[in-house]
VEXMI-243715 format. One record per residue (C-alpha): residue in one letter; x, y, z. Coordinates in steps of 0.5 Angstrom, whole numbers, plus 2048, in hexadecimal, padded with zeros to 3 digits. Layout:
<aa = A; x = X; y = Y; z = Z> $
...
% end
This chain:
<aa = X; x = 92B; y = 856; z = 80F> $
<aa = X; x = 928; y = 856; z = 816> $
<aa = X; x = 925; y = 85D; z = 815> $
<aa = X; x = 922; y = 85B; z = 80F> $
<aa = X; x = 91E; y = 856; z = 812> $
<aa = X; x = 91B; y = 85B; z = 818> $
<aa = X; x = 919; y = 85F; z = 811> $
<aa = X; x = 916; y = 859; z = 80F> $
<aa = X; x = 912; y = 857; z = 815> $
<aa = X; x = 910; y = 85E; z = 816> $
<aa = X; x = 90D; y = 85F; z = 80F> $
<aa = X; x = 90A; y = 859; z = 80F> $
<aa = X; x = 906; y = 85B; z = 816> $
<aa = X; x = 904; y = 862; z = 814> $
<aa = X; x = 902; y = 863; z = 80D> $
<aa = X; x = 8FF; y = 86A; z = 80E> $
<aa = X; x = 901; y = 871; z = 811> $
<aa = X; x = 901; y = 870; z = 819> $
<aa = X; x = 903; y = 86D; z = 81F> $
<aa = X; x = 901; y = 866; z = 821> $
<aa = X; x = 901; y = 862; z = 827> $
<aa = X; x = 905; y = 85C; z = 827> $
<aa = X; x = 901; y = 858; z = 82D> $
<aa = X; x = 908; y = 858; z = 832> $
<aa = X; x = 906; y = 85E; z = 836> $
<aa = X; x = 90A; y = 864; z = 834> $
<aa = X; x = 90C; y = 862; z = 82D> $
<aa = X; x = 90A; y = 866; z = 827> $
<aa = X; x = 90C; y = 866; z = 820> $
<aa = X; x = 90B; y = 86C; z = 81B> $
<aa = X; x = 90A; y = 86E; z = 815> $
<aa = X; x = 90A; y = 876; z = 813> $
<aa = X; x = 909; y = 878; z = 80C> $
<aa = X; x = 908; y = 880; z = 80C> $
<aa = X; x = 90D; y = 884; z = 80E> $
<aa = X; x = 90C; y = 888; z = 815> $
<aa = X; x = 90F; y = 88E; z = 817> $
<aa = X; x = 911; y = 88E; z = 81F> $
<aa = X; x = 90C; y = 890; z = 824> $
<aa = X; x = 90C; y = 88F; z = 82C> $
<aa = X; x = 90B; y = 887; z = 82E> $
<aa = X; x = 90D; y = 884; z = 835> $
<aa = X; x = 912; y = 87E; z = 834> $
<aa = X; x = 911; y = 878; z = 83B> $
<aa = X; x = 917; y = 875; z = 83C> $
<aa = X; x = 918; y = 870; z = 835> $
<aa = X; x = 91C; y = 86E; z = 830> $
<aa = X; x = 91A; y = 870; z = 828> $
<aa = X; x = 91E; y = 86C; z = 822> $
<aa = X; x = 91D; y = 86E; z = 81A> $
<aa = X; x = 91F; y = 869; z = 816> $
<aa = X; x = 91C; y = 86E; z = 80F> $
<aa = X; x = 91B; y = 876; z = 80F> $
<aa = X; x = 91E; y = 87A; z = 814> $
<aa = X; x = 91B; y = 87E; z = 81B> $
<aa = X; x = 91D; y = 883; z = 81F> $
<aa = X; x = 91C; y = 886; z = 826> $
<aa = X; x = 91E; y = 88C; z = 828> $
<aa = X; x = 91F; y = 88E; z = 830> $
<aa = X; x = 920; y = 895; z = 832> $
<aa = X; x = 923; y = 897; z = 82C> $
<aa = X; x = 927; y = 891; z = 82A> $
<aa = X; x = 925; y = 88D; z = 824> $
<aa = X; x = 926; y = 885; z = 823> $
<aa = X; x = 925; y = 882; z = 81E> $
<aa = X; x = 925; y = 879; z = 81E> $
<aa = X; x = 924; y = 875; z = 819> $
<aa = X; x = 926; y = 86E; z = 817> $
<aa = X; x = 92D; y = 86F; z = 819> $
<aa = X; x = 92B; y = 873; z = 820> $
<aa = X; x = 926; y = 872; z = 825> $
<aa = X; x = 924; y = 876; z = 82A> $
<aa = X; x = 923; y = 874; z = 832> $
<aa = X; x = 91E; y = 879; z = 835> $
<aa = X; x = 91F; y = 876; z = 83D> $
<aa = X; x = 91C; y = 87B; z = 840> $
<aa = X; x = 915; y = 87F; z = 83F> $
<aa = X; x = 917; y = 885; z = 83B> $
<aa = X; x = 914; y = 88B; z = 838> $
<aa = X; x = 915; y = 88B; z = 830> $
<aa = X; x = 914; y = 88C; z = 829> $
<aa = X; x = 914; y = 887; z = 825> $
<aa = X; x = 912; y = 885; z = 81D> $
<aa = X; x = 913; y = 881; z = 816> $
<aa = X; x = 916; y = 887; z = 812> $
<aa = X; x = 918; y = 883; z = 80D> $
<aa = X; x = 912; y = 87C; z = 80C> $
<aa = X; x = 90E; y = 87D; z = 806> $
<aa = X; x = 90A; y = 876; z = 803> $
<aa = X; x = 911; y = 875; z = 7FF> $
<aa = X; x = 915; y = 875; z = 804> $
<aa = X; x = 911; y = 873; z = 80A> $
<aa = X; x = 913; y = 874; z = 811> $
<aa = X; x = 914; y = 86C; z = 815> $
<aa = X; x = 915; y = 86B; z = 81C> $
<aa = X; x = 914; y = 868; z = 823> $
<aa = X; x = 912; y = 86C; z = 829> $
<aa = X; x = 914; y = 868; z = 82E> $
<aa = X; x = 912; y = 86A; z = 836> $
<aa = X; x = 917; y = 86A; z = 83C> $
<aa = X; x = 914; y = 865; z = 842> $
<aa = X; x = 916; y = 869; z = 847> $
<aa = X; x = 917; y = 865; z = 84C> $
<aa = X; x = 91A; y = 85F; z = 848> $
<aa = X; x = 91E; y = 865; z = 845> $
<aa = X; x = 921; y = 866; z = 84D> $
<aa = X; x = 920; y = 85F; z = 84E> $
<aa = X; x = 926; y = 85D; z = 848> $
<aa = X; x = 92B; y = 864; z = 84A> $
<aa = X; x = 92B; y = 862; z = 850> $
<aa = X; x = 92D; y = 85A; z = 84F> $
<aa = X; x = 931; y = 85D; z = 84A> $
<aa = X; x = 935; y = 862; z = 850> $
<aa = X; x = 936; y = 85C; z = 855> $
<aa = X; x = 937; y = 856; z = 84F> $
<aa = X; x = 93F; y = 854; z = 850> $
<aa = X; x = 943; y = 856; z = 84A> $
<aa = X; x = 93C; y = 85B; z = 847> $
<aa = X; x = 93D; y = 861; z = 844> $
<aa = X; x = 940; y = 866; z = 84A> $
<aa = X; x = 93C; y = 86B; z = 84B> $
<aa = X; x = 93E; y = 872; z = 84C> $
<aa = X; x = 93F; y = 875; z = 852> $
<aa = X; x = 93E; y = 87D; z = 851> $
<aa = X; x = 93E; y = 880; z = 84B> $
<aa = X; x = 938; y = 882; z = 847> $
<aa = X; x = 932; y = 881; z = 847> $
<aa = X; x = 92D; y = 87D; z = 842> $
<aa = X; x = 92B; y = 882; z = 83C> $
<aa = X; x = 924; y = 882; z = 83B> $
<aa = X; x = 925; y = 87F; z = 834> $
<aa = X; x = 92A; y = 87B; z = 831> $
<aa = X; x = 92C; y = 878; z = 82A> $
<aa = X; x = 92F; y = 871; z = 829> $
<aa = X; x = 933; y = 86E; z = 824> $
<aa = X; x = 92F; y = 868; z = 822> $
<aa = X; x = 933; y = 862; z = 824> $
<aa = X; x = 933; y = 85A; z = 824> $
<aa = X; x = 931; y = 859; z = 82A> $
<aa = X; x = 92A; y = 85E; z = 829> $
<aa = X; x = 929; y = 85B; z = 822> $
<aa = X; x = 929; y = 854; z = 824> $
<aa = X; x = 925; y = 856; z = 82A> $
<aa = X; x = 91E; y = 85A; z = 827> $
<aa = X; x = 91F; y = 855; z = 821> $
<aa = X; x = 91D; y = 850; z = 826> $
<aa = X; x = 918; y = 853; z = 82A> $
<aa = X; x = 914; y = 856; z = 822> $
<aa = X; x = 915; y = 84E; z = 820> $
<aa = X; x = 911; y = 84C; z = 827> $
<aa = X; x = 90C; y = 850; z = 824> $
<aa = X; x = 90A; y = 84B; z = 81F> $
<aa = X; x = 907; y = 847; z = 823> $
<aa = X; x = 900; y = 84A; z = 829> $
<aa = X; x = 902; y = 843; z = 82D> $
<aa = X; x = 90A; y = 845; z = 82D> $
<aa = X; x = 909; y = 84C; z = 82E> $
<aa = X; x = 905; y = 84B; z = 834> $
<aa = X; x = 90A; y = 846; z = 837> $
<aa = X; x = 911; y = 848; z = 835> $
<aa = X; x = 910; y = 850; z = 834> $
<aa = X; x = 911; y = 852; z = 83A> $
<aa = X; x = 917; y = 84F; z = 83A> $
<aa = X; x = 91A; y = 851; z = 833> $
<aa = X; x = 919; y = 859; z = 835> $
<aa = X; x = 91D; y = 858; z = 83C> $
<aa = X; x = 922; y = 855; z = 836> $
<aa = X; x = 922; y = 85C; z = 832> $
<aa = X; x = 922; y = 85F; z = 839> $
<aa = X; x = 928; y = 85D; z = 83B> $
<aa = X; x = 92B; y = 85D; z = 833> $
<aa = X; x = 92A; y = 864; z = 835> $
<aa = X; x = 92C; y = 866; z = 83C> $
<aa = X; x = 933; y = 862; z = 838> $
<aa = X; x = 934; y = 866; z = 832> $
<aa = X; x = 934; y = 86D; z = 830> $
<aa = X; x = 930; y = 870; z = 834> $
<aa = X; x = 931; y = 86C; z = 83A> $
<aa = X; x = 934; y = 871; z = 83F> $
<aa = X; x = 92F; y = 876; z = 83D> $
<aa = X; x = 929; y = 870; z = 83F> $
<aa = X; x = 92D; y = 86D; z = 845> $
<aa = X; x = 92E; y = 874; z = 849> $
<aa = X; x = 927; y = 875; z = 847> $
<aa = X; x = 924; y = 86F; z = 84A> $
<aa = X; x = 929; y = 86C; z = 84E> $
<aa = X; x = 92C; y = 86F; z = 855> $
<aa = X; x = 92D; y = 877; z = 855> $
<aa = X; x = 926; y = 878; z = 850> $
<aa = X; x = 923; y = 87E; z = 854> $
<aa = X; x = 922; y = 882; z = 84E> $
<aa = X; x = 91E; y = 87D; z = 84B> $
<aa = X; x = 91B; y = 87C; z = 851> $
<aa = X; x = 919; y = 883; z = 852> $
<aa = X; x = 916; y = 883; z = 84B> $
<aa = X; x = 913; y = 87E; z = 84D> $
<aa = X; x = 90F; y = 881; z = 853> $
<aa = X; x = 90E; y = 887; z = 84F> $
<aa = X; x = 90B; y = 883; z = 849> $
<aa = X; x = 906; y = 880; z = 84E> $
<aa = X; x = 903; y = 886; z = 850> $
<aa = X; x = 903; y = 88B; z = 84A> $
<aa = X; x = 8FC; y = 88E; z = 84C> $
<aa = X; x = 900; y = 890; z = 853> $
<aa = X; x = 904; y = 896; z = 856> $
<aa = X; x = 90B; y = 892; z = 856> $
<aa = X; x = 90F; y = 897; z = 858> $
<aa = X; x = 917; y = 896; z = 857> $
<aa = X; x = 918; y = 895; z = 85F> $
<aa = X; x = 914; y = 88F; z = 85E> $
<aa = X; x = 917; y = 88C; z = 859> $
<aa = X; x = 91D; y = 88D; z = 85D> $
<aa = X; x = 91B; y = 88A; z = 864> $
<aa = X; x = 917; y = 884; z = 860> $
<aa = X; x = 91E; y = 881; z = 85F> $
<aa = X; x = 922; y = 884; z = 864> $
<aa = X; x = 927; y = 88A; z = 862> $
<aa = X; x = 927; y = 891; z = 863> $
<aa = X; x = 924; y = 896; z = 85E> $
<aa = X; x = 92B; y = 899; z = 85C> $
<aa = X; x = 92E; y = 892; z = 85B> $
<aa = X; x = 928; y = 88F; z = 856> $
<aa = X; x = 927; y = 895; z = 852> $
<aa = X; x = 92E; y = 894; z = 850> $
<aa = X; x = 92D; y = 88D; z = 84F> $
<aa = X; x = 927; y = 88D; z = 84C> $
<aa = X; x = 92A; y = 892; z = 846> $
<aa = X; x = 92F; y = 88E; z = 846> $
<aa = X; x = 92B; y = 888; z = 843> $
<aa = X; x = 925; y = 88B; z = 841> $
<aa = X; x = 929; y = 892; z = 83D> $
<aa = X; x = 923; y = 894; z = 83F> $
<aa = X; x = 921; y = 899; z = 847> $
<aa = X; x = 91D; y = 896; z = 84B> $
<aa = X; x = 918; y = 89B; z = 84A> $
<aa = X; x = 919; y = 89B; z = 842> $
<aa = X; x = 918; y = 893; z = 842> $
<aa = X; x = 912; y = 894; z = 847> $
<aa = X; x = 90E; y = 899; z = 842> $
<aa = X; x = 910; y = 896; z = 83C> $
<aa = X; x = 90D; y = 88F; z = 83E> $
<aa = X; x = 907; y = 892; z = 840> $
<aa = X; x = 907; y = 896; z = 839> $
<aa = X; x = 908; y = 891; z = 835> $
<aa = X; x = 903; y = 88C; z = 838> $
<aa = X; x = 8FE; y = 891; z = 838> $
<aa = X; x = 900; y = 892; z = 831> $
<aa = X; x = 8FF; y = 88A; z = 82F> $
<aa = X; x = 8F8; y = 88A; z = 833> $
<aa = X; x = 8F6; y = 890; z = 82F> $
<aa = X; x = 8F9; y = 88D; z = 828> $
<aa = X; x = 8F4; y = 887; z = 82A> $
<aa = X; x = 8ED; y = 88B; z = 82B> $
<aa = X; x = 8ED; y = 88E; z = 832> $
<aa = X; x = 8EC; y = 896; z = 832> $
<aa = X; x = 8F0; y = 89A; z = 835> $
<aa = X; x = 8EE; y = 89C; z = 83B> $
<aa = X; x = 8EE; y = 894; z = 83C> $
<aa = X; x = 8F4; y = 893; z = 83A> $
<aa = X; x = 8F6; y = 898; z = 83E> $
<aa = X; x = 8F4; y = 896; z = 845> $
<aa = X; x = 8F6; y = 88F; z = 845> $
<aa = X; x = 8FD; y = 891; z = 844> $
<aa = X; x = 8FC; y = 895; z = 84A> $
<aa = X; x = 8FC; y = 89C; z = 848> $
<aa = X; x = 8F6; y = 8A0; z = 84C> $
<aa = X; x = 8F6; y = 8A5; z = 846> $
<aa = X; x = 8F4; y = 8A5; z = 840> $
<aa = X; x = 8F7; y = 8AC; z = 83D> $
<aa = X; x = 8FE; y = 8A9; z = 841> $
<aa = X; x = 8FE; y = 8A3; z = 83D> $
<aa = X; x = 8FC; y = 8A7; z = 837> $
<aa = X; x = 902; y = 8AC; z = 838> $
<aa = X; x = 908; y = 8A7; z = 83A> $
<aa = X; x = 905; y = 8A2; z = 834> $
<aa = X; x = 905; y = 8A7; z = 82F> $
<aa = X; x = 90C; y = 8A9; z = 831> $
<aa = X; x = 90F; y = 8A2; z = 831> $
<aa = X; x = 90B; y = 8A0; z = 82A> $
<aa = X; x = 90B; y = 8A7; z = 827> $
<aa = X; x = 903; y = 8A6; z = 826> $
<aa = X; x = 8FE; y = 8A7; z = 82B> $
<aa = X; x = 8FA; y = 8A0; z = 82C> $
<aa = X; x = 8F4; y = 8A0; z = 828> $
<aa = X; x = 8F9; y = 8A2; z = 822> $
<aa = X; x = 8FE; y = 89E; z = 823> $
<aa = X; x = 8F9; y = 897; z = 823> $
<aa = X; x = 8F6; y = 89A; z = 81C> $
<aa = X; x = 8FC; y = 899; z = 819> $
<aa = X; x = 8FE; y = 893; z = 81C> $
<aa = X; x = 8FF; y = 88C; z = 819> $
<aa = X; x = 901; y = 887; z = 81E> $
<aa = X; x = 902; y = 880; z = 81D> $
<aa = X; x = 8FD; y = 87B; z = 821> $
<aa = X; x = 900; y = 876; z = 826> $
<aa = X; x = 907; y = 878; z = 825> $
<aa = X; x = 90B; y = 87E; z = 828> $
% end
């Protein structure tokens, strides 16, 4: 009943193809009515739920598919392909976007590590992945029922938004995906870390050794930790950022050569070559037969 009331919520405040912003910062709803095949798009650290439809997401080969039944946590900046295979007027794609406040994120995983009697945290093992998907559970439900339900009011929105989306935060960080989120944002989170750095200077020559030294490992130890995470070498993950952001910027009008050198490539003919290896199309090609969704990777 409760996901048919987070339909109902979410028809009633997007009635047209689009992302919505929803007056809590951070949250948006969305509707998609054509289907998208999948093209590059960056993932910032956010939740997505699907209450109609399907989405899908692809990271370094791997597909994931989410819907009403599944959501997916992205908790660190990630490289991606992402589209709504599926959505057509009929059978319109639904859902929120909801954005992780880092620093509430860190905030609420660290409290959990040190709270007496509070889910353990695990000591070794692996590390976050860059995408998880979580069955929805009671908790998760209640939790963005009741931040989409402050919505209906601008004066209680203001005053008990924030407090709602720390709710769904924490909703997440217990549930299914919450060992991937509290290693991402709580104690032992060098590789978001480190992705955070990098996402910081794109247009800069970070190289491996300074991603490592920046959250104080050697070369050979964050090159294995970070596949781990990532599935994805530091190398692999670095071009890939830079390529799907100029990618996006492409798809939004800016010209190549423009796309290019804010992403940090010096060479137009370089940026040409790897694009056209990783998308098997040249830049110009590929933008001509591209459809991207507005406001919503």
């Amino acid at each position: 009943m409760s996901k048919q009331q987070i339909k109902h919520l979410i028809e009633e405040r997007v009635s047209e193809a689009g992302a919505v912003e929803t007056g809590i910062k951070g949250v948006q709803i969305f509707r998609v009515t054509e289907p998208l095949r999948c093209a590059p798009a960056v993932y910032e650290p956010c939740v997505v739920a699907v209450v109609s439809g399907s989405k899908e997401a692809i990271l370094d080969g791997e597909r994931y598919r989410y819907d009403s039944t599944r959501y997916m946590c992205c908790p660190m900046t990630m490289p991606v392909e992402a589209g709504t295979p599926d959505a057509s007027p009929e059978t319109p794609l639904l859902g929120v976007l909801i954005s992780l406040n880092t620093r509430v994120m860190t905030e609420l995983a660290i409290e959990m590590e040190h709270a007496a009697g509070a889910i353990r945290m695990p000591k070794g093992g692996p590390l976050p992945q860059g995408l998880t998907l979580a069955h929805w559970d009671d908790a998760f439900t209640d939790a963005l029922l009741q931040l989409l339900r402050v919505l209906e009011n601008p004066t209680d929105a203001a005053i008990l938004g924030g407090g709602r989306l720390r709710e769904l935060y924490y909703a997440v960080l217990k549930g299914g995906a919450g060992e991937t989120a509290r290693r991402a944002f709580g104690v032992g989170n060098e590789i978001a870390r480190a992705i955070e750095f990098l996402s910081n200077r794109l247009n800069e020559p970070v190289t491996i050794d300074d991603m490592a030294e920046q959250v104080g490992m050697s070369r050979a130890v964050f090159h294995r930790k970070f596949k781990q995470a990532t599935t994805m070498s530091p190398i692999q993950f670095v071009k890939s950022m830079r390529l799907n952001n100029a990618a996006m910027r492409i798809a939004g009008g800016m010209t190549v050569n423009e796309a290019a050198m804010d992403v940090g490539y010096v060479s137009t003919s370089q940026f040409s070559r790897e694009f056209k290896r990783m998308y098997g199309q040249s830049p110009r090609h590929w933008s001509q037969s591209l459809e991207v969704p507005h406001g919503l990777n």
